[in-house]
C-alpha positions in Angstrom: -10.5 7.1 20.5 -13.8 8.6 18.8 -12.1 10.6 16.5 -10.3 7.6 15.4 -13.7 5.4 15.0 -14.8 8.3 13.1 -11.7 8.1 10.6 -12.4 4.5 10.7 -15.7 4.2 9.9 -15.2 6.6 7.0 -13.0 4.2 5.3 -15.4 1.3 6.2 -17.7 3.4 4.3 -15.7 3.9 1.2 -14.9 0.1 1.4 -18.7 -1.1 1.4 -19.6 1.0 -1.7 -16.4 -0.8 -3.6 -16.5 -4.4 -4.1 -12.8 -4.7 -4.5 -10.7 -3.2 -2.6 -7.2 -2.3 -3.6 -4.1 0.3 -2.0 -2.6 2.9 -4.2 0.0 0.3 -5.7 -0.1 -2.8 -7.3 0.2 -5.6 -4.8 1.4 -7.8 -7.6 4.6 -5.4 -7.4 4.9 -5.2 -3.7 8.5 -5.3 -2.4 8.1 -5.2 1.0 6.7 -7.1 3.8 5.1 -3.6 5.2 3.6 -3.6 1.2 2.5 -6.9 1.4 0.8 -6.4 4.7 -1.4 -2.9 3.5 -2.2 -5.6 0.4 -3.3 -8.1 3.0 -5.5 -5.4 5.2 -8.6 -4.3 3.5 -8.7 -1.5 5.5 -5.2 -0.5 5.2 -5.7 -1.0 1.7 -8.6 1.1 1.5 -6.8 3.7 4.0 -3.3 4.1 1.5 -5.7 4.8 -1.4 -7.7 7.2 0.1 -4.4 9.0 1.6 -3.1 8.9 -1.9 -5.9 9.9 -3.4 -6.6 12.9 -1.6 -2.6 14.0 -1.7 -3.2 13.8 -5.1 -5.9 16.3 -5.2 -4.5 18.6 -3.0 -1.6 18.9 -4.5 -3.5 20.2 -7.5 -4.0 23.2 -5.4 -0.4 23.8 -4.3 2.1 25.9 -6.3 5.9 27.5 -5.9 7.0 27.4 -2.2 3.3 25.8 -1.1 4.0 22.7 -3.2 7.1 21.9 -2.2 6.2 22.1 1.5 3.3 19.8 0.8 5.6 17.4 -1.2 8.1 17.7 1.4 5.4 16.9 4.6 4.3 13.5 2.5 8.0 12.6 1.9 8.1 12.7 5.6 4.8 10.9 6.6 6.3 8.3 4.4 9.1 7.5 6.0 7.8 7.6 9.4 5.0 5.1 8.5 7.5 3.0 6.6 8.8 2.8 9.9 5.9 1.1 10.9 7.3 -2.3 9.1 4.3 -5.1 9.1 2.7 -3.6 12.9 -1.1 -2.8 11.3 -1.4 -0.8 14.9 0.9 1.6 13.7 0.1 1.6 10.0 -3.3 2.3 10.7 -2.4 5.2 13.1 0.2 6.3 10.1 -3.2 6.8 7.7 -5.2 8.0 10.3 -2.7 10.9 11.1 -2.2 12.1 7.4 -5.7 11.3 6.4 -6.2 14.2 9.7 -3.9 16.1 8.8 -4.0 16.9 5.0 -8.3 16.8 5.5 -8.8 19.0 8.4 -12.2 20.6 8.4 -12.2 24.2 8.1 -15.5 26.5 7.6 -17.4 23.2 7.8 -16.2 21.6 4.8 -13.3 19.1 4.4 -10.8 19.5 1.5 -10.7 15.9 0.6 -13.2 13.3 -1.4 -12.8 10.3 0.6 
């Protein structure tokens, strides 16, 4: 439960230092209701951007093989949180589990910005 306040609080974080706040998409474009509901959830919102955000830049570091692995693990993350449909419970723990994943910690120092 701690480590998940701590995930948590660093997306509150990221959200007070922006005044709007706004997912990885354009919520005028949404398609789906499980769209529609990170659009409606600030801090889903601010969760799918920082996810996406941080893929982004990691990818950056990934070639050949490594890449496609990487490319491959978010293709599957997606899915499963998709599964997720409107439940913010289980969109939340969806972010929570790639933001931990891709960012793990290692000498100290986290790979990711945000």
């Amino acid at each position: 439960m701690s480590k998940k306040i701590s995930v948590l609080a660093l997306f509150a974080v990221v959200t007070a230092s922006q005044a709007k706040y706004a997912p990885s998409f354009d919520c005028a474009k949404a398609s789906s209701d499980m769209e529609r509901t990170i659009c409606a959830n600030e801090q889903l919102a601010v969760a799918d951007a920082s996810v996406a955000a941080n893929y982004r830049q990691l990818l950056q570091y990934r070639t050949g093989k490594d890449a496609k692995v990487f490319k491959d693990e978010q293709r599957a993350w997606l899915k499963r949180r998709n599964q997720c449909g409107t439940n913010v419970a289980c969109l939340s723990d969806a972010y929570e589990f790639r933001y931990s994943e891709m960012c793990t910690v290692t000498s100290g120092v986290s790979p990711c910005t945000n």
